[in-house]
Backbone as a printed PyTorch tensor [residue, N CA C, xyz], in Angstrom:
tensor([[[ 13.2660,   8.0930,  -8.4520],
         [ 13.3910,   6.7550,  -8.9920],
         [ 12.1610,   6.4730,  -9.8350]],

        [[ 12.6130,   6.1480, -11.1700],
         [ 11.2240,   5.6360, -11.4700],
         [ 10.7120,   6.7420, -13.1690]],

        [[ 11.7210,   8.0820, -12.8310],
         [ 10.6520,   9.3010, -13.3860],
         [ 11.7300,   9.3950, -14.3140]],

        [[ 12.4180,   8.7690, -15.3300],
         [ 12.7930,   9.4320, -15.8660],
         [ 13.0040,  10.3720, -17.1500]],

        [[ 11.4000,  10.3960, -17.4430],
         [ 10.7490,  11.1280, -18.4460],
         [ 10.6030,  12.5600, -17.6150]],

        [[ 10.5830,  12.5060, -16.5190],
         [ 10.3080,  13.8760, -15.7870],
         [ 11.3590,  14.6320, -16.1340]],

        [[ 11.2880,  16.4220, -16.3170],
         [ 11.8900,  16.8010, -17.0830],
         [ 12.6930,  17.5280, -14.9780]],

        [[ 14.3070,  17.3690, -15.4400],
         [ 15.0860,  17.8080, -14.2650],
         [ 16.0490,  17.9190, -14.7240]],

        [[ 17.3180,  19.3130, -14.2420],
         [ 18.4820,  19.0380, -14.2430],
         [ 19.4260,  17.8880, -14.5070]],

        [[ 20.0810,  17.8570, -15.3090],
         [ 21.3790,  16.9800, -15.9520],
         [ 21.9020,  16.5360, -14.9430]],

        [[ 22.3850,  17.0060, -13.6720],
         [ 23.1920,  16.1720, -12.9110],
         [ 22.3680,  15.5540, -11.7640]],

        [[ 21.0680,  16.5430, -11.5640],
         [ 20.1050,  15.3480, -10.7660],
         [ 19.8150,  13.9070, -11.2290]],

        [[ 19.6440,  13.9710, -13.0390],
         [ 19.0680,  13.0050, -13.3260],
         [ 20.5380,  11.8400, -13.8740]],

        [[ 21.8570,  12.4390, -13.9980],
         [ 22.5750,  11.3350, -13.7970],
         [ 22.6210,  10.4730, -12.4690]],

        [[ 22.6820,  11.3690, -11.5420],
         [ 22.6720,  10.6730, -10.0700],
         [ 21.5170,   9.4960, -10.0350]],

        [[ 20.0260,   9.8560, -10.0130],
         [ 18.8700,   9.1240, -10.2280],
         [ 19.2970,   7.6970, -10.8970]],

        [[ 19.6670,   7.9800, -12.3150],
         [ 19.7300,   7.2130, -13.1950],
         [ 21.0340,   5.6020, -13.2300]],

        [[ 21.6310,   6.2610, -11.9110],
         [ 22.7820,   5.2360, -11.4510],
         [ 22.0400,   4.2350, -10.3650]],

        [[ 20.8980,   4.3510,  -9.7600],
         [ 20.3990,   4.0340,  -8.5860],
         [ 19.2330,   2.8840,  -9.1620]],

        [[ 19.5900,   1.6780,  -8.9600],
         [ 18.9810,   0.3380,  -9.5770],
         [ 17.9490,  -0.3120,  -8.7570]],

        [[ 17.7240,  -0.1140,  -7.6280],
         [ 16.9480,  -0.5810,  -6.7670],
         [ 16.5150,   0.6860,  -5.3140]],

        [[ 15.3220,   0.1450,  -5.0260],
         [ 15.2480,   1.0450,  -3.6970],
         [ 13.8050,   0.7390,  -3.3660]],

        [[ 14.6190,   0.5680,  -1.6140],
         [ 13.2920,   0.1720,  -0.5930],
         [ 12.6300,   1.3700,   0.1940]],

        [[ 11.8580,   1.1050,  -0.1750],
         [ 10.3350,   2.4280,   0.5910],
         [  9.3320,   2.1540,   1.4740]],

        [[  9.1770,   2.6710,   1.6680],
         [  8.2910,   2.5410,   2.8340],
         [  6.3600,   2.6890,   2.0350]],

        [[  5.2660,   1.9750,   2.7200],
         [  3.9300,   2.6690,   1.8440],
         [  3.5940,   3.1440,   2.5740]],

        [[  2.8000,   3.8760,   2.2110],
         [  1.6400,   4.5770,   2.5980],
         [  0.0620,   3.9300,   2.7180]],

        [[ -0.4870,   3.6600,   1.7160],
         [ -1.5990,   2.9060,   1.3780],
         [ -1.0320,   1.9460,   0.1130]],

        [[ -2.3580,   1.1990,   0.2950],
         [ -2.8550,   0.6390,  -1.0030],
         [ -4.3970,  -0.0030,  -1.7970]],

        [[ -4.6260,   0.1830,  -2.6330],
         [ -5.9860,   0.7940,  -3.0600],
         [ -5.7280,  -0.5340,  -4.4350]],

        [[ -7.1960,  -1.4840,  -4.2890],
         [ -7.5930,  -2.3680,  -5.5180],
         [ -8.2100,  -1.7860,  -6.4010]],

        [[ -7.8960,  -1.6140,  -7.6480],
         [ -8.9530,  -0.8660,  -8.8400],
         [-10.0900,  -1.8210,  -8.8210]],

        [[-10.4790,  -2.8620,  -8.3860],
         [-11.3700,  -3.6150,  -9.1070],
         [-11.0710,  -5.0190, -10.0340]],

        [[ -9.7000,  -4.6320, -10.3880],
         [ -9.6250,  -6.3350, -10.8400],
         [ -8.0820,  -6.3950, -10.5940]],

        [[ -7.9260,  -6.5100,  -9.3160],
         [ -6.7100,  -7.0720,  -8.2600],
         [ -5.2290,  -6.9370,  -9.0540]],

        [[ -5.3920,  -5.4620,  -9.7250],
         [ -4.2560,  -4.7130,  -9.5890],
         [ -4.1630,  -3.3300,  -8.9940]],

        [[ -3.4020,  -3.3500,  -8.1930],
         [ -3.0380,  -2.6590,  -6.9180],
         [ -2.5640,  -1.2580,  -6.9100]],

        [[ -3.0600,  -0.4290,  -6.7060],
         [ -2.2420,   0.8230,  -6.5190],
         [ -1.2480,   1.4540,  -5.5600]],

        [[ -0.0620,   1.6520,  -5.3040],
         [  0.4660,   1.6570,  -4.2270],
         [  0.7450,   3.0870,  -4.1120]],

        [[  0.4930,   3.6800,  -2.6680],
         [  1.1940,   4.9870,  -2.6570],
         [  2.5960,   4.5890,  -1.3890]],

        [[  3.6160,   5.4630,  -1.9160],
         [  4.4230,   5.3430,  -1.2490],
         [  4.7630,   6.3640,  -0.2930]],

        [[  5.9290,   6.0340,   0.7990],
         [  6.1180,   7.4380,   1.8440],
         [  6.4210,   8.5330,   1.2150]],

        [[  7.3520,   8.6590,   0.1300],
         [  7.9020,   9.7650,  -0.4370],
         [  6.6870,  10.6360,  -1.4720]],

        [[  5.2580,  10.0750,  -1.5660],
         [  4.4580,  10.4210,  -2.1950],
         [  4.5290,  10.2390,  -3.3670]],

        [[  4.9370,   9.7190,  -3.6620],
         [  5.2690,   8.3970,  -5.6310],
         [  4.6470,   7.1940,  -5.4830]],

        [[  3.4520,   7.5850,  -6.9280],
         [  2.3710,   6.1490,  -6.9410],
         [  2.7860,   5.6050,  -7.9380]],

        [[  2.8950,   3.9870,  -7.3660],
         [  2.9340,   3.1320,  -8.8680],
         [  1.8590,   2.3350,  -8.6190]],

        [[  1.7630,   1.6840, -10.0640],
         [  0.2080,   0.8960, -10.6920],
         [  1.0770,  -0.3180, -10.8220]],

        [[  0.2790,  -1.7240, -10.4300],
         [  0.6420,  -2.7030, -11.1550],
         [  0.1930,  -3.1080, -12.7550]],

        [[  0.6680,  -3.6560, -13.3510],
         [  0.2860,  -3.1790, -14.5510],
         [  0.3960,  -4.6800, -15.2470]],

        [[  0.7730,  -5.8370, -14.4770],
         [ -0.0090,  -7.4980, -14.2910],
         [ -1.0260,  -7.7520, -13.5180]],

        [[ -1.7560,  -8.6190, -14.0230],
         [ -2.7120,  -9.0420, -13.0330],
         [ -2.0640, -10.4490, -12.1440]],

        [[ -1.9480, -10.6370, -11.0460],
         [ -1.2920, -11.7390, -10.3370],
         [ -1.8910, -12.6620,  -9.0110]],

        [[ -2.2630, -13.7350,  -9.6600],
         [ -2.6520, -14.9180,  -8.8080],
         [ -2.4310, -15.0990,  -7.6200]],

        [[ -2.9790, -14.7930,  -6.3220],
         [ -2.6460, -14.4520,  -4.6500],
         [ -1.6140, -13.7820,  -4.3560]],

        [[ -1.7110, -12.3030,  -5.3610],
         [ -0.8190, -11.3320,  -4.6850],
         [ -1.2340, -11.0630,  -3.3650]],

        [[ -0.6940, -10.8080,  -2.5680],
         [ -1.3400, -10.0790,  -1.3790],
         [ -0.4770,  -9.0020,  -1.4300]],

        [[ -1.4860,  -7.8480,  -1.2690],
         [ -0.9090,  -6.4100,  -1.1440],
         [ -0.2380,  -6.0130,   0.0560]],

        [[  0.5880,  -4.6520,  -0.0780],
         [  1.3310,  -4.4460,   1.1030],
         [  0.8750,  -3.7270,   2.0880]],

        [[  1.1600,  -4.0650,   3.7260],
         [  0.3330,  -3.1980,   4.3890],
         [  0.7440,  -1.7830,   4.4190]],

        [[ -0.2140,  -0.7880,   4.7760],
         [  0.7860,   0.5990,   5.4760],
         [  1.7580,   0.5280,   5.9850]],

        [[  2.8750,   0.8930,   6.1040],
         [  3.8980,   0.8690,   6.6490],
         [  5.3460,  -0.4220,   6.4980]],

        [[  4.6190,  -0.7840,   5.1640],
         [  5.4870,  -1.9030,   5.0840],
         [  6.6250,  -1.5630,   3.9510]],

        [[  7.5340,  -2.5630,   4.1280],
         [  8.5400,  -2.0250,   2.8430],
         [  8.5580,  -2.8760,   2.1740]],

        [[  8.9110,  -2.1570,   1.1420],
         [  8.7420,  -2.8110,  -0.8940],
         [  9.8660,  -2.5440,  -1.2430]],

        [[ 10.5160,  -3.1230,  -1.9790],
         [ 11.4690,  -3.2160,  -3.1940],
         [ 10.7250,  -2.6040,  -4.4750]],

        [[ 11.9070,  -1.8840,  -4.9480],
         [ 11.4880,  -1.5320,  -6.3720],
         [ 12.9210,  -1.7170,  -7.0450]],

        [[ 13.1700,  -2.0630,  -8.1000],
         [ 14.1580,  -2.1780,  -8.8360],
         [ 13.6840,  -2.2510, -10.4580]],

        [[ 14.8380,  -1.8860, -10.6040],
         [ 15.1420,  -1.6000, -12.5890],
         [ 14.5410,  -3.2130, -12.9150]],

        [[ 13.7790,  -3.4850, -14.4800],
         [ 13.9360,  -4.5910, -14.8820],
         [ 14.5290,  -4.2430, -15.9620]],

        [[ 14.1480,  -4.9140, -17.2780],
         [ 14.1200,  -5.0570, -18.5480],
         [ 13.9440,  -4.3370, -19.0160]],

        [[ 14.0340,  -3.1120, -20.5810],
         [ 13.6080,  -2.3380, -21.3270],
         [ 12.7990,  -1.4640, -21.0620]],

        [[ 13.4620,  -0.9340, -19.4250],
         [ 12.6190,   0.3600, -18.5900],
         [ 11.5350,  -0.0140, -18.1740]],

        [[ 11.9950,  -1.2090, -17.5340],
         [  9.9150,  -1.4180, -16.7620],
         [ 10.7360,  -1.7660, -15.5470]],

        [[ 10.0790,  -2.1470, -14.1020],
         [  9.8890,  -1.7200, -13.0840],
         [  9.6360,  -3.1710, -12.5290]],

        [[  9.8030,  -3.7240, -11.5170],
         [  9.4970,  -4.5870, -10.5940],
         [  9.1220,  -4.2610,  -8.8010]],

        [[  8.0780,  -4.6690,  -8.3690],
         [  8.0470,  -4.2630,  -7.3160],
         [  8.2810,  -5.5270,  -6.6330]],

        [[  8.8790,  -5.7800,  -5.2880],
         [  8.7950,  -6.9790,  -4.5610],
         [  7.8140,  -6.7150,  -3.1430]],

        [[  7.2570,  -7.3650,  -2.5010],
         [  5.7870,  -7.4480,  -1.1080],
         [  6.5620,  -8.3350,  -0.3380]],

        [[  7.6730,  -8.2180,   0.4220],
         [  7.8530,  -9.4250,   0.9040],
         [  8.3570, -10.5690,   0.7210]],

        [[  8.3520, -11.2970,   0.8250],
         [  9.0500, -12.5750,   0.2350],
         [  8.0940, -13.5630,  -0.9590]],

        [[  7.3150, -12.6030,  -1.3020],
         [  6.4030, -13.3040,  -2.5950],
         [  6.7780, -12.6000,  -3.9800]],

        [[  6.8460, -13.3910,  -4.9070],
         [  7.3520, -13.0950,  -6.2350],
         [  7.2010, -11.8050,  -6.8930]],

        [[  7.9110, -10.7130,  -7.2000],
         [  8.0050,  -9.5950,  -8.0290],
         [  6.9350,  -9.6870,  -8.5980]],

        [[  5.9240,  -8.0470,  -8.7340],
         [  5.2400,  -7.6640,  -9.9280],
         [  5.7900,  -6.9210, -10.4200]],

        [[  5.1640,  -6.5120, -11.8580],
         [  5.7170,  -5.6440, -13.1680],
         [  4.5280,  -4.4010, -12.1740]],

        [[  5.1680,  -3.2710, -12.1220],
         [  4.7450,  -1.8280, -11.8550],
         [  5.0860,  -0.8260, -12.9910]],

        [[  4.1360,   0.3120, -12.6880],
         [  4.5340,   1.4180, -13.2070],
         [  4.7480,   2.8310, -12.4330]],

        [[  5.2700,   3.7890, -12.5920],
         [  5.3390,   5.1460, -11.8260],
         [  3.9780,   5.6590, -12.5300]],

        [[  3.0950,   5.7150, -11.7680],
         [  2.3400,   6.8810, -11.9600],
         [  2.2310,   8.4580, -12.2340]],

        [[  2.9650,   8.5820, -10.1480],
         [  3.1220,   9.8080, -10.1870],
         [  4.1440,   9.9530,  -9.2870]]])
């Protein structure tokens, strides 16, 4: 989810490419310094927030996130019941 510049098989990446949302589990999460967030997830896929956002509170270990499709291939993450950030796939 997330990769689809990553170079994979044709029918892996139709399957992928049908799949609009998905909840994960984290791993960590790590502040760069100006309170956008790095998240690693269980499956070992990092995304960056890539807004800066007014009393985000980050997610704990073990907590689950929403990620879903937005707009013109960008990314939303949800923390809970506090408002969506704009993310990116890292890695």
């Amino acid at each position: 989810f997330g990769a689809e510049q990553i170079d994979r098989p044709l029918a892996r990446r139709a399957k992928d490419d049908a799949e609009t949302a998905l909840d994960i589990t984290v791993a960590s999460a790590q502040d760069n310094g100006l309170d956008m967030w790095t998240i690693n997830l269980s499956d070992g896929a990092v995304w960056r927030m890539t807004e800066r956002v007014r009393d985000f509170r980050p997610p704990a270990s073990q907590e689950t996130v929403t990620i879903r499709k937005a707009a013109l291939g960008s990314y939303l993450m949800q923390v809970g019941k506090q408002a969506a950030v704009r993310v990116q796939r890292v890695r």
